[in-house]
N, C-alpha and C positions, 0 to 999 in steps of 0.2 A: 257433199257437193249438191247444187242446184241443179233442179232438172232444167235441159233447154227444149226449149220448143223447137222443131223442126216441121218443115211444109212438103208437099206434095214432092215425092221423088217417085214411085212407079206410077204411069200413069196408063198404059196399054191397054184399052179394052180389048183384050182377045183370049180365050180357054188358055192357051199361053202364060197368063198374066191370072189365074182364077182370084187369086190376093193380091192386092196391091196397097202397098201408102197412101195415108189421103190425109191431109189435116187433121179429120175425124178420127182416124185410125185405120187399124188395117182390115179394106174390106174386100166382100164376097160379090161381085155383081149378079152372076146368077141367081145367088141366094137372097139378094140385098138385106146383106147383112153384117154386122162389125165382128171383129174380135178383141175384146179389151178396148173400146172405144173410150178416149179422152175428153171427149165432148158428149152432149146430147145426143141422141138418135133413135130411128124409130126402133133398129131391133141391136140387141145387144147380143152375144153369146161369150162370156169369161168365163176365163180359164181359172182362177183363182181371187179370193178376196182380200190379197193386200190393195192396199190403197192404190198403188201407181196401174194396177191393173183392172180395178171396180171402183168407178162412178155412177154418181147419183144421175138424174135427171132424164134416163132415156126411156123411152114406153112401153116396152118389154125387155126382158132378162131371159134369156136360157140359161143353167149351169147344171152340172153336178148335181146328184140328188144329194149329197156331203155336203157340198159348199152353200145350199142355200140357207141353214140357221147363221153361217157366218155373214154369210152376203147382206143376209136381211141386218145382223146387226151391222153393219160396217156403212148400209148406205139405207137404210130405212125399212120399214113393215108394208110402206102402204103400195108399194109399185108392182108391177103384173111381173108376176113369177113362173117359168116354164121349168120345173125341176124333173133329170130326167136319169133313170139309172145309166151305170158304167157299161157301154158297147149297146144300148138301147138306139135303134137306127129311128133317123125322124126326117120330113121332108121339110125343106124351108124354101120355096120358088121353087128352081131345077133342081137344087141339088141334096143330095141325101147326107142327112150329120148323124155324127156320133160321138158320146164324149169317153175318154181314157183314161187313166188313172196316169198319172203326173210323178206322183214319189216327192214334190214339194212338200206341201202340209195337207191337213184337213180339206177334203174336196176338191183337189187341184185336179187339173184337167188338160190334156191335150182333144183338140179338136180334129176330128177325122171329117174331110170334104171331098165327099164324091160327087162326078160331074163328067157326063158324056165319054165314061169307063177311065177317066184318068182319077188318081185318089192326091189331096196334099194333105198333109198335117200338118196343125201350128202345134207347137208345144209349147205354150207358154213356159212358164217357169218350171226346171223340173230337175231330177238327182236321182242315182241311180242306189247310193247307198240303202242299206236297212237302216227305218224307222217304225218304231212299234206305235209311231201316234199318228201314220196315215198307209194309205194304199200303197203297193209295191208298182213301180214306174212299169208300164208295158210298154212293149217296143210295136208298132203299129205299121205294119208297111206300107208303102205309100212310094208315087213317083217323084215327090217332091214336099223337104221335109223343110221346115221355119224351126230352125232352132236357135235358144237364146247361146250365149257368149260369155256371159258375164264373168267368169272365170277359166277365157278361152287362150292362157298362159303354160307352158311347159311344167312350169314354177308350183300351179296350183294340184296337188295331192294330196285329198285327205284319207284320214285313217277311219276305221269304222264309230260311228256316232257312241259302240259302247264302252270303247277303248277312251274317248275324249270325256265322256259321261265318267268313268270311274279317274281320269287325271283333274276333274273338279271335286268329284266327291275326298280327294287325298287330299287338296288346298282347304277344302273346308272343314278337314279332320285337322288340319293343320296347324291351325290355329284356334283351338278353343274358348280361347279368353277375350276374342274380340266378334263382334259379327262377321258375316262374308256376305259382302252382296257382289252379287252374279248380274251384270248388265247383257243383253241380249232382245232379239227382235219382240213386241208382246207376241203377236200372231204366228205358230211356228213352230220358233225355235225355241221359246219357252216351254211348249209343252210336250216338245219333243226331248229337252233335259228333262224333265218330269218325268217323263215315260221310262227314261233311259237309267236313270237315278233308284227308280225303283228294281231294278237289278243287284242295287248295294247295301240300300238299309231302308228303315221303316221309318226312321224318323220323320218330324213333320216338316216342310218347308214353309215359310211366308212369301206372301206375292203385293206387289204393288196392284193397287186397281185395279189400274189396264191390261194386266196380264189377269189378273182373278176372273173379270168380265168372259175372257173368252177361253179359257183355262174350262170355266164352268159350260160352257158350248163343247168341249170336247168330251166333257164326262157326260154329258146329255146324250152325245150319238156312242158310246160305248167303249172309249179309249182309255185305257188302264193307268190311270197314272197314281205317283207315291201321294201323300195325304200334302192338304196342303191347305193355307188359311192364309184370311188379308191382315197384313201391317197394320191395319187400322182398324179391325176388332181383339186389339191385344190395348189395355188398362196402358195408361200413361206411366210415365215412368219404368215401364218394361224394356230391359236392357237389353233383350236380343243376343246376348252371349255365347257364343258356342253355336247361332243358329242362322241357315243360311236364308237370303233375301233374292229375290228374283225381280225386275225390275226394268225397263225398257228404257234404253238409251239415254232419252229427255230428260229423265230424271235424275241421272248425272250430274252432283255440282248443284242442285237446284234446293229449295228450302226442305223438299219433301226428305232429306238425308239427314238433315240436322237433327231426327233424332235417333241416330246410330253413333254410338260413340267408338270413335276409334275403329272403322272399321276395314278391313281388308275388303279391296276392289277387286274387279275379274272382269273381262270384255269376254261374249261367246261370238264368231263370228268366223268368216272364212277368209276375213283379210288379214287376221291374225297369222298369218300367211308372210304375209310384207314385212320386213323391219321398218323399224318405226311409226308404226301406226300406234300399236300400243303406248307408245312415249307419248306421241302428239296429243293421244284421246285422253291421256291422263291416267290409265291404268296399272297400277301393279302387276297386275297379271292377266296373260291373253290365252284365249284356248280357242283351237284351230276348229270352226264346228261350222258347216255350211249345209244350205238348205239348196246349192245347185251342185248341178254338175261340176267335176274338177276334170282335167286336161285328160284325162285317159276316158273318163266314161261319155267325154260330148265326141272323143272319136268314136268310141268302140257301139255308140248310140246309131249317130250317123251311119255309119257301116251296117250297123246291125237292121235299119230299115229299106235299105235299098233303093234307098234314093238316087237317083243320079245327076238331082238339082239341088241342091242347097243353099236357103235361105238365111243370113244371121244377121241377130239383130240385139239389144240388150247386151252392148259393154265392150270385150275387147277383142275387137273382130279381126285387126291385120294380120296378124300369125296364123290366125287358124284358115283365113281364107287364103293366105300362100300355100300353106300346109295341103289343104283340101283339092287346092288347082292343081297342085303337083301330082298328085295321088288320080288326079283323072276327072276328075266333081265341076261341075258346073256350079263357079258359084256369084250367089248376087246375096246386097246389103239392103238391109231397112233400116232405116232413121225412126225412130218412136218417139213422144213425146216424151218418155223418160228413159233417155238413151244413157243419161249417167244416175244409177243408181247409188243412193246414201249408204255409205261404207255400213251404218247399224243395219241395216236390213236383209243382210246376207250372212 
């Protein structure tokens, strides 16, 4: 799906209002400063470096002391970087930040914004599950919490990342006589099957490019994961047989396949969830693996920080904002510039 573009919907300058929507993105007055800003801007602070949440082109960066080897490769080497340890308190204008461990991927980050003793949190993207290829999600209290939606459906429950990790390692036991390529996000969710794989066997895996590129970023800051080598330092003619292939969406169907013969598909993802998504994508086979929250952990989240304002925003908001009003929650929506996120990316 395409992202849409969306314009100014909070506009209040009042302590009330400390975040609001802007074109830009969603910003801090106090602090004059963005969060995951979609445009240029003078100050940035992201919570994580997938694409739809870090661009290029703005004068300073805050993040993560984690996120910033991804950051720099994802949007460049040469721009002013402010890298700051997890719970490290910093002033920006009025108000006092701090960055949180997320449970997304490598360096994710919820943002803590203190201002005139009221606290909010954006949580950018984040999950509650255990991943052994980044920080465990901390619950941050705060009077007013932004959290994303993207899988804000009764419907969405997953099981633990080791349980899905070992029902891929059995498909690729499965079939020995053919390859198995494993499609899924690069940044992630690849190297969090990696990480989770090494639970089962020692075997090696192969990686498309794009996943080797930043696969190699994770083993740099200290992330355990099973052995693993690019597609294309393997001699032509190499059959691949029996061995599994890791690979990012794009390359789906594209020339880069044409030299696996015959081989069994797999989508990782958390829409794998839906009937029919598997059929439409072209998959053999789907395996349920999400790098957000699913319907039990964005409530037990919410609750869990004490919020008594709630903010959503990123995906499928109406349920859980009935759900949350009834329950007692003050709640309000954000519009982002990538309010419908690409089914590969989750």
């Amino acid at each position: 799906m395409k992202a849409r573009a969306w314009h100014k919907i909070w506009n209040i300058k009042t302590v009330n209002n400390l975040v609001r929507a802007t074109s830009e993105g969603l910003y801090c007055e106090p602090g004059n400063f963005f969060i995951d800003p979609w445009k240029p801007v003078q100050t940035a602070l992201i919570t994580h470096a997938h694409s739809d949440h870090a661009h290029a082109g703005s004068a300073q960066y805050f993040c993560a002391e984690k996120c910033l080897p991804l950051l720099k490769h994802r949007i460049g080497h040469e721009n002013k970087y402010h890298a700051l340890k997890y719970g490290e308190k910093f002033k920006i204008g009025d108000t006092v930040i701090s960055f949180h461990p997320a449970g997304h991927i490598l360096g994710s980050s919820q943002v803590r914004i203190e201002y005139k003793g009221k606290v909010w949190v954006v949580s950018g993207d984040f999950k509650r599950g255990e991943d052994p290829s980044c920080d465990e999600f901390e619950v941050v209290h705060c009077d007013v919490f932004i959290s994303e939606a993207t899988f804000a459906l009764p419907i969405y429950r997953w099981e633990s990342g080791e349980v899905t990790a070992k029902k891929i390692f059995d498909w690729w036991q499965s079939d020995l006589e053919r390859p198995s390529l494993l499609f899924c996000y690069a940044l992630g969710k690849s190297q969090r099957v990696l990480a989770e794989l090494k639970k089962f066997t020692d075997k090696k895996v192969y990686l498309h490019g794009a996943v080797e590129n930043l696969t190699e970023i994770y083993r740099k800051n200290g992330i355990d994961l099973i052995d693993t080598a690019p597609v294309a330092s393997m001699e032509k003619g190499y059959s691949f047989k029996g061995d599994l292939i890791i690979a990012p969406p794009s390359a789906h169907r594209s020339t880069w396949m044409k030299r696996f013969k015959d081989p069994q598909t797999a989508f990782a993802s958390g829409w794998m969830q839906v009937r029919g998504v598997r059929r439409r994508k072209g998959y053999e086979k789907g395996f349920v693996l999400s790098d957000h929250a699913d319907w039990i952990e964005l409530n037990r989240t919410i609750e869990q920080t004490g919020a008594k304002t709630v903010y959503l925003t990123h995906g499928k908001t109406d349920v859980l904002e009935r759900y949350l009003t009834e329950k007692g929650y003050e709640v309000r929506l954000f519009k982002t510039e990538y309010e419908d996120q690409e089914e590969a990316s989750s």
